[in-house]
C-alpha positions as CSV (number, residue, x, y, z in Angstrom):
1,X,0.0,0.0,0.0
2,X,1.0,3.4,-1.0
3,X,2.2,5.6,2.6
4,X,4.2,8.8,1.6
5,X,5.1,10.5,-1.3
6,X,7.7,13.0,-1.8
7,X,5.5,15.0,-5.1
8,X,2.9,16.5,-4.2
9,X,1.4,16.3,-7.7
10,X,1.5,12.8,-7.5
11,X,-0.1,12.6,-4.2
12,X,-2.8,14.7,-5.3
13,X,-3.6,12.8,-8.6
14,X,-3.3,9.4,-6.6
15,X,-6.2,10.6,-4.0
16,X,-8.5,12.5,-5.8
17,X,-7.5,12.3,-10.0
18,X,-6.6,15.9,-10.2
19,X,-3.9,16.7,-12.5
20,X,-2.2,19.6,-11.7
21,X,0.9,19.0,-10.6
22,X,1.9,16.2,-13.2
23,X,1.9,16.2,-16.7
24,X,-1.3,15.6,-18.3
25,X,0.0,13.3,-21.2
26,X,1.1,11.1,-18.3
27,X,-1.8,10.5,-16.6
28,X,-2.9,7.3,-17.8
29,X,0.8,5.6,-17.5
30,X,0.9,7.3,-13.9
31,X,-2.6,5.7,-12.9
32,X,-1.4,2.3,-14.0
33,X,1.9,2.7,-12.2
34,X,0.2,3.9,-8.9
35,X,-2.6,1.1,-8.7
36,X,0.6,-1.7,-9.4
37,X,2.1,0.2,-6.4
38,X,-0.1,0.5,-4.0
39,X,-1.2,-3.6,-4.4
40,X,2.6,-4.1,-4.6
41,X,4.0,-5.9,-1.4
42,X,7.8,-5.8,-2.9
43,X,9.9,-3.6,-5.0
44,X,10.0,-6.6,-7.7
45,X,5.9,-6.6,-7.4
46,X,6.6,-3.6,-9.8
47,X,9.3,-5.3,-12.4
48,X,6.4,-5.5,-15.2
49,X,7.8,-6.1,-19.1
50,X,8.4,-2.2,-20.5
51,X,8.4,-0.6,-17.3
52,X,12.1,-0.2,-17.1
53,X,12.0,-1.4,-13.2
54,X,15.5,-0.8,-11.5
55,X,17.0,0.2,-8.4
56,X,19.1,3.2,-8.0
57,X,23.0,3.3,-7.1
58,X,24.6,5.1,-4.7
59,X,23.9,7.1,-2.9
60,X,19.9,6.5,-3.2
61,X,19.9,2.6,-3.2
62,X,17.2,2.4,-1.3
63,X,15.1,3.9,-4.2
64,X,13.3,1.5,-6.8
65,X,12.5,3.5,-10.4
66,X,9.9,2.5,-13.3
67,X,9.3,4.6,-16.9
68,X,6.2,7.0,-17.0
69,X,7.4,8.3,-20.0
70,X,10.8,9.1,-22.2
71,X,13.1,11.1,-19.1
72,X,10.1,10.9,-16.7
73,X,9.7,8.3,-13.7
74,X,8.1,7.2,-10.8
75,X,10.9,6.3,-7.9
76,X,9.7,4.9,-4.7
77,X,11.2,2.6,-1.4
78,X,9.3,0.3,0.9
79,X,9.4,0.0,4.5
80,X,8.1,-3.4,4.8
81,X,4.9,-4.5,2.3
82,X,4.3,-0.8,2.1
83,X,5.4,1.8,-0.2
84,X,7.2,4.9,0.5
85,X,8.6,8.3,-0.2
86,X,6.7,8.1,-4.1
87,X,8.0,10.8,-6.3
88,X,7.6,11.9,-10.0
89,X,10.6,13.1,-11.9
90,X,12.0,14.2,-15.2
91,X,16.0,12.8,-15.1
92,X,17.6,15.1,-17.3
């Protein structure tokens, strides 16, 4: 289940569908990606074919990453079965 987020874009789409705060072209990847997350139990819950699932290196290892679209992703942790610290952003 979904605890924290870090965006508060993100947090807002997640709880009541608003989009402002995240790009609107997104918003059907991002709902997908956010139900998969909140029934995931594990990081590798979310290791689906073309979602580019990977943990991060150093010094944020403790961070898990999938593709919302081209630089734009959805990085997360879990503390226990639930996820944490969700967060939407463009890499480069």
């Amino acid at each position: 289940m979904v605890k924290s987020f870090r965006h508060a874009g993100v947090e807002k789409f997640f709880l009541t569908g608003g989009k402002s705060g995240i790009q609107p072209a997104h918003a059907a990847k991002l709902r997908i990606l956010l139900q998969a997350l909140n029934f995931a139990r594990a990081p590798e819950h979310m290791n689906q074919a073309g979602w580019g699932f990977h943990q991060l290196s150093d010094p944020m290892q403790n961070l898990w990453s999938v593709k919302v679209n081209a630089n734009w992703r959805l990085t997360f942790s879990f503390e226990g079965e639930d996820a944490v610290l969700v967060d939407y952003q463009d890499y480069h």
